[in-house]
C-alpha positions as CSV (number, residue, x, y, z in Angstrom):
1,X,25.1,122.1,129.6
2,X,22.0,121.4,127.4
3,X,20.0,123.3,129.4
4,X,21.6,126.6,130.3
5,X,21.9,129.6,127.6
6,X,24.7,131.5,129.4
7,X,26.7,131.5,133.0
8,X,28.6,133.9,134.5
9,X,31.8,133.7,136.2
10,X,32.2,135.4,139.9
11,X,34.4,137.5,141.3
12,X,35.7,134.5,143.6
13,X,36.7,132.9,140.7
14,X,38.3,135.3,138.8
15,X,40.7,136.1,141.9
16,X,41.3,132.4,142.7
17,X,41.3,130.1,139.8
18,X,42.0,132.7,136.4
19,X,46.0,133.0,137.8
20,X,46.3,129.4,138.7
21,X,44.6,128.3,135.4
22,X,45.7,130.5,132.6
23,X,42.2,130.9,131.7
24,X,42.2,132.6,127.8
25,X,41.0,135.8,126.8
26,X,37.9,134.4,125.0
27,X,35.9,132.4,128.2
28,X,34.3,135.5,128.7
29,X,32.7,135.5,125.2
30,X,32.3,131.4,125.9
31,X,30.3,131.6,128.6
32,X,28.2,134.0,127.4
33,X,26.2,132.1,125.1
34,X,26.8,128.8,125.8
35,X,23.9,127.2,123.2
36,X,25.6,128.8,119.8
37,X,29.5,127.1,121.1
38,X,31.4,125.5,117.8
39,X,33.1,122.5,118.8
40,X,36.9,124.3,119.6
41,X,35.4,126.5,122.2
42,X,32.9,124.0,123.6
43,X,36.4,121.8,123.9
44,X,38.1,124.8,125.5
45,X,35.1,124.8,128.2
46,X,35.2,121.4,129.1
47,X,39.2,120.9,129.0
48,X,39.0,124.6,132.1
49,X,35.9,122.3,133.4
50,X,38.1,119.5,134.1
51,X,41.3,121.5,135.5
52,X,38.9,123.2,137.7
53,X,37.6,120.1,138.7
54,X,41.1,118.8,139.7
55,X,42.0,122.1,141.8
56,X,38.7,121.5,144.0
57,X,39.2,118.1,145.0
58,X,43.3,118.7,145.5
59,X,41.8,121.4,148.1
60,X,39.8,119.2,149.0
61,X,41.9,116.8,150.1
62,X,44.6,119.1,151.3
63,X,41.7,120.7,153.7
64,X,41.1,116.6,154.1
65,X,44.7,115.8,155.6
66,X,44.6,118.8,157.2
67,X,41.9,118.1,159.5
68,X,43.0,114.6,160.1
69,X,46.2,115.8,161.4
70,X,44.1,118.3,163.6
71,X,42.0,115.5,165.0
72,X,45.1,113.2,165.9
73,X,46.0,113.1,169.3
74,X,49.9,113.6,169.7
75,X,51.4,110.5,170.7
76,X,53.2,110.0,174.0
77,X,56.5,108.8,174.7
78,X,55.9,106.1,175.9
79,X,53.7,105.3,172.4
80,X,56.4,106.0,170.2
81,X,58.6,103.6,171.8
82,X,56.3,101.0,171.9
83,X,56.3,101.6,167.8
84,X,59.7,101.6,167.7
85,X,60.0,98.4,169.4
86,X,57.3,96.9,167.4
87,X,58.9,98.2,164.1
88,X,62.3,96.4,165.2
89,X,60.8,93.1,166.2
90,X,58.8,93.3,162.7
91,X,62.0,93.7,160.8
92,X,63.6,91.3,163.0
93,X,60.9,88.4,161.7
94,X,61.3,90.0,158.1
95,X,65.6,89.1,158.2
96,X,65.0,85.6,159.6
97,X,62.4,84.5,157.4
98,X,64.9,85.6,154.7
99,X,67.6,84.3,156.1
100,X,65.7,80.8,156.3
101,X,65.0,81.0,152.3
102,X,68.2,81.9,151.2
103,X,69.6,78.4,153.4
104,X,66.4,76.3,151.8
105,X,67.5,77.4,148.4
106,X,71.4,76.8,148.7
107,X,70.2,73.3,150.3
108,X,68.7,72.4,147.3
109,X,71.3,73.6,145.2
């Protein structure tokens, strides 16, 4: 921010972000000269920074999963079964290997 006087904010992100943020009154004035900022308003530009900051990359990776999803092939049948199965022979293994440490510890009570 050193080396910028002033910035302006578009028309993208006055429809977009100002109603999601609850941007104040006075970030017009802010931006406008950026170089003579006291410390509250140079805090109250970087604390919109970071909130803007957080909106992009939770689009980000919304428009992330999103695509994922897109890109996965639906699974057939015949799939799903197979990872049903596989999920009941997992928790099958997971009850008897319980099973065998709850008898180990009573032995050795």
């Amino acid at each position: 921010m050193l080396t910028i006087n002033k910035f302006h904010l578009d028309q993208r992100y006055k429809q977009e972000i100002v109603p999601v943020l609850k941007v104040p009154k006075e970030l017009e004035d802010i931006v406008a000269d950026v170089k003579v900022l006291g410390k509250r308003e140079m805090e109250i530009l970087l604390r919109y920074r970071y909130k803007y900051q957080m909106i992009i990359q939770k689009t980000r990776k919304e428009e992330l999963q999103a695509s994922k999803k897109r890109d996965q092939p639906e699974k057939t049948e015949q799939e799903l079964e197979a990872a049903e199965e596989k999920d009941l022979q997992d928790t099958i293994v997971r009850v008897q290997k319980d099973k065998k440490k709850r008898e180990k510890k009573l032995a050795e009570k």
